[in-house]
C-alpha positions as CSV (number, residue, x, y, z in Angstrom):
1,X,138.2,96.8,61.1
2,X,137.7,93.2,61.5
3,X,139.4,90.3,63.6
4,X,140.6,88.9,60.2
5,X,139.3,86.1,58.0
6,X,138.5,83.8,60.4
7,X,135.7,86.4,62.1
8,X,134.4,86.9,58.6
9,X,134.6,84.1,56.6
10,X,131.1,82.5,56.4
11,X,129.6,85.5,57.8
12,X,127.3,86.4,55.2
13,X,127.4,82.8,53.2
14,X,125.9,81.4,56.4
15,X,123.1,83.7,57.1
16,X,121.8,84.5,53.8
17,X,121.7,81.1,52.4
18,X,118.9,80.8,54.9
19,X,117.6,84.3,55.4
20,X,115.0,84.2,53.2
21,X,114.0,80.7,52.7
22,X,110.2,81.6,53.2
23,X,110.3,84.0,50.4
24,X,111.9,81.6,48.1
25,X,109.0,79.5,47.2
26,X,107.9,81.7,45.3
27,X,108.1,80.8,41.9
28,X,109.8,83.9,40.3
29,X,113.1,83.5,37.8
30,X,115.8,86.2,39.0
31,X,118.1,84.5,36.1
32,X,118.1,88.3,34.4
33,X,120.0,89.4,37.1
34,X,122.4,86.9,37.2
35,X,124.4,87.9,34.3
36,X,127.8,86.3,35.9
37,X,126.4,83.0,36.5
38,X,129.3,80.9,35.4
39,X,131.4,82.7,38.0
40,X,128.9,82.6,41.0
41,X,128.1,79.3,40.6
42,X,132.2,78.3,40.6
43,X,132.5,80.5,43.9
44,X,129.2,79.4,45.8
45,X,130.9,75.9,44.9
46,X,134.1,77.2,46.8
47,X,131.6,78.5,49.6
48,X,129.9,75.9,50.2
49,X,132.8,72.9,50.8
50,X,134.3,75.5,52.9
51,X,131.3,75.5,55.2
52,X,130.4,71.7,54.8
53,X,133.6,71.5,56.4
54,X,134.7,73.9,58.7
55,X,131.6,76.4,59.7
56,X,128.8,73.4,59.8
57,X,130.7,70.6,61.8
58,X,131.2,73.5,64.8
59,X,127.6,75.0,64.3
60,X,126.5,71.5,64.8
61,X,128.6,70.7,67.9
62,X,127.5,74.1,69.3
63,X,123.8,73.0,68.7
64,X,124.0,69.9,70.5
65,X,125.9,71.2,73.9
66,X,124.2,74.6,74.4
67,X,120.3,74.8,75.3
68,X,117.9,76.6,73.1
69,X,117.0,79.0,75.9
70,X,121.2,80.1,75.9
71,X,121.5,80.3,71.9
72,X,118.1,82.3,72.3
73,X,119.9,84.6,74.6
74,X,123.1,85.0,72.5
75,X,121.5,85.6,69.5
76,X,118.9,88.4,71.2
77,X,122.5,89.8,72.3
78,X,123.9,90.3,69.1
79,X,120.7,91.3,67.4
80,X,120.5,94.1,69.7
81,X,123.8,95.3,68.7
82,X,122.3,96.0,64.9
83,X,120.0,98.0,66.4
84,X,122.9,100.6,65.9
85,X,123.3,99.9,62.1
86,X,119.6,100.4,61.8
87,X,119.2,103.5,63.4
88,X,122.2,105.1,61.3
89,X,120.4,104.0,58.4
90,X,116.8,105.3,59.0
91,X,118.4,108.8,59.9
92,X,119.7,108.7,56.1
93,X,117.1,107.4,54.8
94,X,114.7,109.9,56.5
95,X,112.5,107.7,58.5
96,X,112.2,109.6,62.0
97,X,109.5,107.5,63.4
98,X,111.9,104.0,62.7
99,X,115.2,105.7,64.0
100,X,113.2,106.8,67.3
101,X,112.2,103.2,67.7
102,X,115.2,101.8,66.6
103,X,116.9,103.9,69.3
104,X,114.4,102.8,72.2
105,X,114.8,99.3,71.4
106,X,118.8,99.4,71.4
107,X,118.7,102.0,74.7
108,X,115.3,100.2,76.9
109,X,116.8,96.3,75.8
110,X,120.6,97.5,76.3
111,X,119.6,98.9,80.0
112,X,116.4,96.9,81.2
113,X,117.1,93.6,78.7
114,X,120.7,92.9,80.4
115,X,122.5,93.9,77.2
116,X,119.6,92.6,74.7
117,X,119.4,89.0,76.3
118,X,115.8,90.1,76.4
119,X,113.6,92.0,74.1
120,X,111.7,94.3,76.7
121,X,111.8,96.6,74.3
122,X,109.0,94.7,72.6
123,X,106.6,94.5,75.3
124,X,106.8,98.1,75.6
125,X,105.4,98.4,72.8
126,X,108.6,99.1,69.9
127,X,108.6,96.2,67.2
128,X,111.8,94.8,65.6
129,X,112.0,95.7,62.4
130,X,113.0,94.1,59.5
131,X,116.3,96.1,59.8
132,X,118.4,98.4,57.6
133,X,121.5,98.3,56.1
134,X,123.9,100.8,54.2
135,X,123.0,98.7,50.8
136,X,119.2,99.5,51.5
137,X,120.0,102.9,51.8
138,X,122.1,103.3,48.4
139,X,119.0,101.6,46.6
140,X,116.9,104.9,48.5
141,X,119.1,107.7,47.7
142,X,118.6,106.4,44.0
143,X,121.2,103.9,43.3
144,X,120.5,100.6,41.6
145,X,120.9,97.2,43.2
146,X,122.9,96.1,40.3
147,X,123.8,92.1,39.4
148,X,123.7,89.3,41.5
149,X,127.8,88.6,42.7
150,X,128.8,85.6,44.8
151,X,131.5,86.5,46.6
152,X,134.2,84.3,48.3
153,X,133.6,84.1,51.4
154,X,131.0,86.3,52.0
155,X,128.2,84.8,50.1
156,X,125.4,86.0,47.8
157,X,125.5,90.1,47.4
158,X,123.8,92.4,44.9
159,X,126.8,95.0,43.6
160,X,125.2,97.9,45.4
161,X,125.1,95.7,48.6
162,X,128.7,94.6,48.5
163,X,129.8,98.1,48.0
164,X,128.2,98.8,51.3
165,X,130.0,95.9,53.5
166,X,132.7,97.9,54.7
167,X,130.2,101.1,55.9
168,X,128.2,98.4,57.7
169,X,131.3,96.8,59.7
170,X,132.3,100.6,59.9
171,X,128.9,101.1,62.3
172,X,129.2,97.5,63.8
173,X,130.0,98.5,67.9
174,X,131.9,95.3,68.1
175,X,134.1,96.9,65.2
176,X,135.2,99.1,68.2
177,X,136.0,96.6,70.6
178,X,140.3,97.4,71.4
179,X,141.0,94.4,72.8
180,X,141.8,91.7,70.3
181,X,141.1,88.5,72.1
182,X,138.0,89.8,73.2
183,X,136.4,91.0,69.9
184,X,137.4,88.2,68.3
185,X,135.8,85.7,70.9
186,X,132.6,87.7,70.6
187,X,133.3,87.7,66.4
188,X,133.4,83.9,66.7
189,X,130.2,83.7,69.4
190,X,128.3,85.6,66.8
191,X,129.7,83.6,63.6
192,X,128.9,80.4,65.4
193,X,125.6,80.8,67.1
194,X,124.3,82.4,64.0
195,X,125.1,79.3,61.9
196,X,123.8,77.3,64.1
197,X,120.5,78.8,64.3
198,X,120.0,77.8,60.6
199,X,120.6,74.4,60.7
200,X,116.8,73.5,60.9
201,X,116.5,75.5,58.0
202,X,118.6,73.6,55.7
203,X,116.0,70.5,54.8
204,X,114.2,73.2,52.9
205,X,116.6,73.7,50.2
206,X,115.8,71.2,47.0
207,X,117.1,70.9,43.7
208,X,119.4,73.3,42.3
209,X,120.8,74.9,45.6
210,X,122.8,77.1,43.6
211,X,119.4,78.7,42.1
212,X,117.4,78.3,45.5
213,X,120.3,80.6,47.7
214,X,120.0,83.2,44.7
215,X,116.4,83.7,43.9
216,X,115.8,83.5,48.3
217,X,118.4,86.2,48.3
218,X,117.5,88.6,45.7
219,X,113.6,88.0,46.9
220,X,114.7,89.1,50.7
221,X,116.8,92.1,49.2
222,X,113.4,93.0,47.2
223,X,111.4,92.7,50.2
224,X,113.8,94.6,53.0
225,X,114.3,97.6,50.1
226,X,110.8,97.7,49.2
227,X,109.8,98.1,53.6
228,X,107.7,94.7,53.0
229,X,105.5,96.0,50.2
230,X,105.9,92.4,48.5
231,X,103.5,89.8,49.8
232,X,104.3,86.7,50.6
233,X,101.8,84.8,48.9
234,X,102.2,81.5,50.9
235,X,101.9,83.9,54.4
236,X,104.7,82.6,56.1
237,X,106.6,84.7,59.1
238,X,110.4,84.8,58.7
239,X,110.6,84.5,62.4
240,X,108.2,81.0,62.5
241,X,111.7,79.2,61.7
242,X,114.1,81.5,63.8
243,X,115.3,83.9,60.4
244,X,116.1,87.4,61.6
245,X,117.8,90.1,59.3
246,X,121.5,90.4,60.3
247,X,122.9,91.9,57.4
Protein backbone atom coordinates (compact mmCIF):
# COMPACT_ATOMS: atom_id res chain seq x y z
CA UNK A 1 0.00 0.00 0.00
CA UNK A 2 2.84 2.10 0.76
CA UNK A 3 6.56 2.52 -0.62
CA UNK A 4 7.72 1.22 2.77
CA UNK A 5 9.16 2.95 5.84
CA UNK A 6 11.08 5.35 4.30
CA UNK A 7 7.80 6.98 2.40
CA UNK A 8 6.08 6.91 5.79
CA UNK A 9 8.29 7.46 8.47
CA UNK A 10 7.86 11.13 9.56
CA UNK A 11 4.75 11.46 7.61
CA UNK A 12 2.43 12.37 10.22
CA UNK A 13 5.17 13.34 13.14
CA UNK A 14 6.20 16.11 10.68
CA UNK A 15 2.95 17.61 9.84
CA UNK A 16 1.04 17.45 12.84
CA UNK A 17 3.66 18.76 15.16
CA UNK A 18 2.88 21.93 13.34
CA UNK A 19 -0.59 21.59 12.04
CA UNK A 20 -2.16 23.27 14.63
CA UNK A 21 0.22 25.55 16.16
CA UNK A 22 -2.37 28.54 16.07
CA UNK A 23 -4.77 26.63 17.98
CA UNK A 24 -2.36 25.70 20.59
CA UNK A 25 -2.18 28.86 22.49
CA UNK A 26 -4.98 28.34 23.78
CA UNK A 27 -4.68 27.68 27.32
CA UNK A 28 -6.73 24.38 27.70
CA UNK A 29 -5.21 21.12 29.71
CA UNK A 30 -5.94 17.87 27.37
CA UNK A 31 -3.90 15.86 30.22
CA UNK A 32 -7.41 13.73 30.74
CA UNK A 33 -6.88 12.38 27.59
CA UNK A 34 -3.65 11.45 27.89
CA UNK A 35 -3.94 8.53 30.04
CA UNK A 36 -0.66 6.76 28.43
CA UNK A 37 1.57 9.59 28.97
CA UNK A 38 4.65 7.79 30.23
CA UNK A 39 4.59 5.85 26.88
CA UNK A 40 3.93 8.81 24.50
CA UNK A 41 6.33 10.84 25.97
CA UNK A 42 9.14 7.80 25.61
CA UNK A 43 7.99 7.47 21.84
CA UNK A 44 7.65 11.30 20.75
CA UNK A 45 11.34 11.15 22.42
CA UNK A 46 12.13 8.31 19.74
CA UNK A 47 10.29 10.62 17.12
CA UNK A 48 11.79 13.42 17.53
CA UNK A 49 15.87 12.41 17.37
CA UNK A 50 14.78 10.60 14.39
CA UNK A 51 13.61 13.77 12.69
CA UNK A 52 16.38 16.07 14.26
CA UNK A 53 18.42 13.85 12.34
CA UNK A 54 17.26 12.52 9.29
CA UNK A 55 13.84 14.33 8.14
CA UNK A 56 14.97 18.00 9.30
CA UNK A 57 18.65 18.18 7.93
CA UNK A 58 16.99 17.27 4.15
CA UNK A 59 13.85 19.59 4.72
CA UNK A 60 16.32 22.25 5.45
CA UNK A 61 18.57 21.63 2.36
CA UNK A 62 15.44 21.45 0.28
CA UNK A 63 14.40 24.88 1.69
CA UNK A 64 17.44 26.58 0.84
CA UNK A 65 17.87 25.27 -2.99
CA UNK A 66 14.25 25.39 -4.14
CA UNK A 67 12.28 28.86 -4.52
CA UNK A 68 9.16 29.48 -2.54
CA UNK A 69 7.19 29.96 -5.77
CA UNK A 70 8.35 25.94 -6.71
CA UNK A 71 7.62 24.48 -3.05
CA UNK A 72 4.31 26.65 -3.48
CA UNK A 73 3.63 24.64 -6.51
CA UNK A 74 4.54 21.14 -5.16
CA UNK A 75 2.68 21.51 -2.28
CA UNK A 76 -0.67 22.94 -4.29
CA UNK A 77 0.05 19.51 -6.24
CA UNK A 78 -0.18 17.25 -3.50
CA UNK A 79 -2.89 19.08 -1.73
CA UNK A 80 -5.02 18.61 -4.70
CA UNK A 81 -4.54 14.96 -4.57
CA UNK A 82 -6.54 15.00 -0.96
CA UNK A 83 -9.16 16.43 -2.54
CA UNK A 84 -10.02 12.67 -3.29
CA UNK A 85 -9.88 11.60 0.47
CA UNK A 86 -12.19 14.47 1.13
CA UNK A 87 -14.76 13.80 -1.13
CA UNK A 88 -14.92 10.02 -0.06
CA UNK A 89 -15.48 11.27 3.27
CA UNK A 90 -18.19 13.89 2.81
CA UNK A 91 -20.22 11.27 0.82
CA UNK A 92 -20.13 9.14 4.27
CA UNK A 93 -20.57 11.60 6.19
CA UNK A 94 -23.61 13.00 4.27
CA UNK A 95 -22.49 16.36 3.31
CA UNK A 96 -23.65 16.74 -0.50
CA UNK A 97 -22.97 20.37 -0.87
CA UNK A 98 -18.91 19.67 0.47
CA UNK A 99 -18.48 16.44 -1.79
CA UNK A 100 -19.87 18.50 -4.86
CA UNK A 101 -17.17 21.09 -4.05
CA UNK A 102 -14.69 18.85 -3.07
CA UNK A 103 -15.24 17.23 -6.55
CA UNK A 104 -14.93 20.63 -8.60
CA UNK A 105 -11.92 21.64 -6.87
CA UNK A 106 -10.09 18.13 -7.54
CA UNK A 107 -11.73 17.99 -11.36
CA UNK A 108 -11.51 22.22 -12.44
CA UNK A 109 -7.64 22.45 -10.54
CA UNK A 110 -6.68 18.75 -11.88
CA UNK A 111 -7.70 19.99 -15.69
CA UNK A 112 -7.43 23.89 -15.79
CA UNK A 113 -4.71 24.10 -12.60
CA UNK A 114 -1.99 21.86 -14.49
CA UNK A 115 -2.56 19.01 -11.99
CA UNK A 116 -3.31 21.35 -8.88
CA UNK A 117 -0.12 23.60 -9.34
CA UNK A 118 -2.77 26.16 -9.18
CA UNK A 119 -5.92 26.59 -7.19
CA UNK A 120 -8.28 27.91 -10.08
CA UNK A 121 -10.69 26.18 -8.48
CA UNK A 122 -10.67 28.94 -5.84
CA UNK A 123 -11.29 31.84 -8.03
CA UNK A 124 -14.18 30.08 -9.29
CA UNK A 125 -15.61 30.47 -6.52
CA UNK A 126 -15.13 26.59 -4.54
CA UNK A 127 -13.11 27.16 -1.14
CA UNK A 128 -10.62 24.65 0.28
CA UNK A 129 -11.84 23.25 3.04
CA UNK A 130 -10.54 22.27 6.14
CA UNK A 131 -10.48 18.66 4.75
CA UNK A 132 -11.81 15.18 5.92
CA UNK A 133 -10.48 12.26 6.84
CA UNK A 134 -11.64 8.57 7.59
CA UNK A 135 -10.99 9.39 11.56
CA UNK A 136 -13.38 12.42 11.21
CA UNK A 137 -15.80 10.36 9.86
CA UNK A 138 -15.72 7.43 12.62
CA UNK A 139 -16.20 10.37 15.36
CA UNK A 140 -19.69 11.22 12.94
CA UNK A 141 -21.05 7.87 12.57
CA UNK A 142 -20.87 7.88 16.45
CA UNK A 143 -17.58 6.58 17.46
CA UNK A 144 -15.43 8.20 20.07
CA UNK A 145 -12.04 9.73 19.53
CA UNK A 146 -10.61 7.76 22.29
CA UNK A 147 -6.94 8.52 24.07
CA UNK A 148 -4.24 10.39 22.89
CA UNK A 149 -1.36 7.54 21.38
CA UNK A 150 2.01 8.61 20.03
CA UNK A 151 2.90 6.39 17.72
CA UNK A 152 6.44 5.48 16.28
CA UNK A 153 6.81 6.96 13.52
CA UNK A 154 3.75 8.38 12.71
CA UNK A 155 3.36 10.92 15.33
CA UNK A 156 0.51 12.16 17.63
CA UNK A 157 -2.98 10.13 16.82
CA UNK A 158 -6.22 9.93 18.77
CA UNK A 159 -7.16 5.82 18.81
CA UNK A 160 -10.16 6.36 16.57
CA UNK A 161 -7.78 8.29 14.13
CA UNK A 162 -5.09 5.68 14.04
CA UNK A 163 -7.58 3.07 13.40
CA UNK A 164 -8.39 5.02 10.25
CA UNK A 165 -4.68 5.34 8.74
CA UNK A 166 -4.71 2.47 6.60
CA UNK A 167 -8.60 3.52 4.98
CA UNK A 168 -6.88 6.91 4.33
CA UNK A 169 -3.69 5.50 2.44
CA UNK A 170 -6.33 3.00 1.00
CA UNK A 171 -8.07 6.36 -0.88
CA UNK A 172 -4.56 8.08 -1.34
CA UNK A 173 -4.30 8.06 -5.58
CA UNK A 174 -0.60 7.88 -5.27
CA UNK A 175 -1.38 4.53 -3.26
CA UNK A 176 -2.21 3.44 -6.82
CA UNK A 177 0.76 4.47 -8.56
CA UNK A 178 2.32 0.65 -10.26
CA UNK A 179 5.51 1.79 -10.80
CA UNK A 180 7.71 1.60 -7.84
CA UNK A 181 10.39 4.09 -8.48
CA UNK A 182 7.94 6.49 -9.46
CA UNK A 183 5.52 6.44 -6.35
CA UNK A 184 8.22 6.44 -4.26
CA UNK A 185 9.98 9.58 -5.80
CA UNK A 186 6.59 11.39 -5.54
CA UNK A 187 6.23 9.68 -1.71
CA UNK A 188 9.59 11.32 -0.85
CA UNK A 189 8.64 14.81 -2.89
CA UNK A 190 5.62 14.96 -0.70
CA UNK A 191 7.47 13.81 2.65
CA UNK A 192 10.07 16.41 1.97
CA UNK A 193 8.41 19.46 0.77
CA UNK A 194 5.81 19.05 3.47
CA UNK A 195 8.48 19.15 6.20
CA UNK A 196 9.96 21.78 4.83
CA UNK A 197 7.11 23.95 4.72
CA UNK A 198 7.03 23.87 8.65
CA UNK A 199 10.22 24.87 9.38
CA UNK A 200 9.16 28.56 9.99
CA UNK A 201 6.78 27.20 12.23
CA UNK A 202 9.09 25.57 14.68
CA UNK A 203 10.25 28.95 16.80
CA UNK A 204 6.71 28.73 18.06
CA UNK A 205 6.98 25.81 20.12
CA UNK A 206 8.19 26.75 24.05
CA UNK A 207 8.49 24.84 27.05
CA UNK A 208 7.36 21.44 27.36
CA UNK A 209 7.32 20.41 23.57
CA UNK A 210 6.03 17.20 24.49
CA UNK A 211 2.72 18.93 26.00
CA UNK A 212 2.72 21.77 23.22
CA UNK A 213 2.59 18.83 20.05
CA UNK A 214 -0.28 17.16 22.20
CA UNK A 215 -2.69 19.79 23.33
CA UNK A 216 -2.02 21.58 19.33
CA UNK A 217 -3.09 18.21 18.14
CA UNK A 218 -6.01 17.19 20.11
CA UNK A 219 -7.19 21.08 19.68
CA UNK A 220 -6.88 20.68 15.63
CA UNK A 221 -8.73 17.12 15.90
CA UNK A 222 -11.46 19.16 17.99
CA UNK A 223 -11.77 21.79 15.60
CA UNK A 224 -11.60 19.60 12.03
CA UNK A 225 -14.48 17.14 13.86
CA UNK A 226 -16.42 19.78 15.15
CA UNK A 227 -16.50 21.64 11.06
CA UNK A 228 -14.83 24.81 12.92
CA UNK A 229 -17.52 25.37 15.50
CA UNK A 230 -14.50 26.21 18.11
CA UNK A 231 -13.22 29.72 17.94
CA UNK A 232 -10.08 30.61 17.97
CA UNK A 233 -10.02 33.10 20.42
CA UNK A 234 -6.62 34.83 19.42
CA UNK A 235 -8.20 34.91 15.47
CA UNK A 236 -5.41 33.55 13.83
CA UNK A 237 -5.76 31.76 10.14
CA UNK A 238 -3.96 28.41 9.90
CA UNK A 239 -3.00 29.34 6.42
CA UNK A 240 -1.21 32.96 7.71
CA UNK A 241 1.85 30.63 8.43
CA UNK A 242 1.47 28.06 5.46
CA UNK A 243 -0.46 25.08 7.77
CA UNK A 244 -2.89 23.16 5.55
CA UNK A 245 -4.75 19.89 6.68
CA UNK A 246 -2.93 16.87 5.09
CA UNK A 247 -4.06 14.23 7.21
Amino acid sequence: MYSGIGSSLFKIVCLLSVLAMPAALHAKDFSERDPWEGYNRAIYSFNDVMDRYMMRPVATGYDTITPDFIQDRISNIFFNLLEVRNVFNDILQAKPGQAANDTGRFLINSTIGLVGMFDVAEKMGLPKSDGEDFGQTLVVWGVPQGPYVMLPFLGPRTVTSAASFPVDGLIHPLTYVTHVPTRNTQWSVELIDSRASYLKAEIMSKGDAYLFLRDAYLQRRDYLISDGAIEDDFGVDDEEFGFEDEF
